[in-house]
C-alpha positions in Angstrom: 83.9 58.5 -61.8 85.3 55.3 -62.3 86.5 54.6 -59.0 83.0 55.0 -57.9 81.6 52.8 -60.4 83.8 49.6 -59.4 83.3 50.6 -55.6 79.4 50.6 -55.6 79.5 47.5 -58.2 81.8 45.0 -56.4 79.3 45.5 -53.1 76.2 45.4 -55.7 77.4 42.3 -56.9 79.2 40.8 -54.2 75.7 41.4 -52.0 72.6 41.5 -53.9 73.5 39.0 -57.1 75.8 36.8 -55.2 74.9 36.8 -51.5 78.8 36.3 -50.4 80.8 37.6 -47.4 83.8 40.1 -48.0 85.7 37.4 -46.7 84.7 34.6 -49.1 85.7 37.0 -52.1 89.1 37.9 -49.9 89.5 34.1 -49.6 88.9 33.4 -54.0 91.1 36.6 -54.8 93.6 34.7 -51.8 94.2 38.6 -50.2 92.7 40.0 -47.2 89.7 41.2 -46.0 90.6 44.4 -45.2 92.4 44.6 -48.5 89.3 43.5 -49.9 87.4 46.3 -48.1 89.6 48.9 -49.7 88.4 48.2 -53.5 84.8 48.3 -51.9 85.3 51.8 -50.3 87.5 53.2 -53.0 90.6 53.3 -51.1 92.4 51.4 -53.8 91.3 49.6 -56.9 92.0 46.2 -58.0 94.2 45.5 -60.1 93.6 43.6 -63.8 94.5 39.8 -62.6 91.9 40.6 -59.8 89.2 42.8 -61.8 89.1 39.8 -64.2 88.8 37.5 -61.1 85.8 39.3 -59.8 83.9 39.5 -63.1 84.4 35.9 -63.6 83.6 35.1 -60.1 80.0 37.5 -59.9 79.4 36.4 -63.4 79.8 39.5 -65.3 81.5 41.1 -68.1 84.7 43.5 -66.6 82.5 45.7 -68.4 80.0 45.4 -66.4 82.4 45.1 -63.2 83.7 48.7 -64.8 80.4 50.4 -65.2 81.5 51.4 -69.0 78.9 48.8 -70.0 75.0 48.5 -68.9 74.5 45.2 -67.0 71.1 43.4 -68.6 69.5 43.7 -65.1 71.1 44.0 -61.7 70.7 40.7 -60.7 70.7 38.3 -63.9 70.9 34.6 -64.1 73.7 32.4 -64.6 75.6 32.4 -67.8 75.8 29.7 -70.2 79.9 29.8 -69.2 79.1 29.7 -65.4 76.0 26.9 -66.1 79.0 24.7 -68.2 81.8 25.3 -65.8 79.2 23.7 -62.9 77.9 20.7 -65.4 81.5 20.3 -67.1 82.9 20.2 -63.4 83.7 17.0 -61.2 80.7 17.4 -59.2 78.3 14.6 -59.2 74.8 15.4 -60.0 73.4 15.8 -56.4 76.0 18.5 -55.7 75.1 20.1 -58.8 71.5 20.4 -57.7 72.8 21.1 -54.3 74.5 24.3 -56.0 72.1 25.4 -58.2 69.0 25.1 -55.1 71.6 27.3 -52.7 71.9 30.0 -55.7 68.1 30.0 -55.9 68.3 31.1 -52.4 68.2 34.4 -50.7 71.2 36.0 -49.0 69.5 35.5 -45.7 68.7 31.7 -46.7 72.4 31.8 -48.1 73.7 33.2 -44.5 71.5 30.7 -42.5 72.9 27.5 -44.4 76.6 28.8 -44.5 76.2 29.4 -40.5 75.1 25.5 -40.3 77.6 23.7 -42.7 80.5 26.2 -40.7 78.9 24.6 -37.0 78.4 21.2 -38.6 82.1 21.1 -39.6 83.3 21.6 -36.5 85.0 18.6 -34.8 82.8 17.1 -31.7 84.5 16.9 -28.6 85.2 13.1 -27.4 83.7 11.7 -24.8 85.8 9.7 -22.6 85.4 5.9 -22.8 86.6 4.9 -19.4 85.5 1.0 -19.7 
């Protein structure tokens, strides 16, 4: 039972609350995807470092993250912890507000702007100067 609980919750929360790739949370955890794809599908299970990774990373109690405690509502906002990591950060204030506006966002919005930062950030090909 408990296998299934983390399974269905890590996708819950990865998709719905969060909005991120399997990749991105591969990349915070620093494993692969396909490792990454095995906790979802119950193939393996993460172990504590990770577990407590994830909860802090969705915002949720490992509790929660467990299923052996009710979440407040499936998609809740920020924590007061996750609201003072973001202002206790080194961020200046227009990438706070940056932050908090893309977390507003749907997944789909979410998708669209991480699509144009990834094609933005790709180095233009020079033009030869032949003067």
């Amino acid at each position: 039972m408990r296998q299934k609980q983390i399974k269905d919750n890590l996708r819950k929360f990865r998709k719905e609350k969060m909005g991120y790739t399997q990749q991105q949370v591969a990349d915070y955890l620093k494993i692969s995807r396909s490792t990454y794809t095995y906790y979802e599908t119950g193939k393996t299970e993460p172990d504590l470092e990770s577990i407590q990774k994830l909860a802090k990373l969705f915002d949720v109690t490992v509790g929660e993250l467990l299923g052996s405690e009710p979440s407040p509502k499936a998609v809740r906002s920020p924590s007061s912890s996750r609201s003072a990591w973001l202002l206790s950060s080194e961020f200046t204030p227009e990438e706070r507000k940056l932050i908090q506006a893309f977390r507003s966002t749907s997944p789909e919005t979410r998708r669209q702007i991480r699509e144009l930062l990834v094609s933005s950030g790709k180095p233009e090909k020079k033009e030869e100067n032949n003067s």
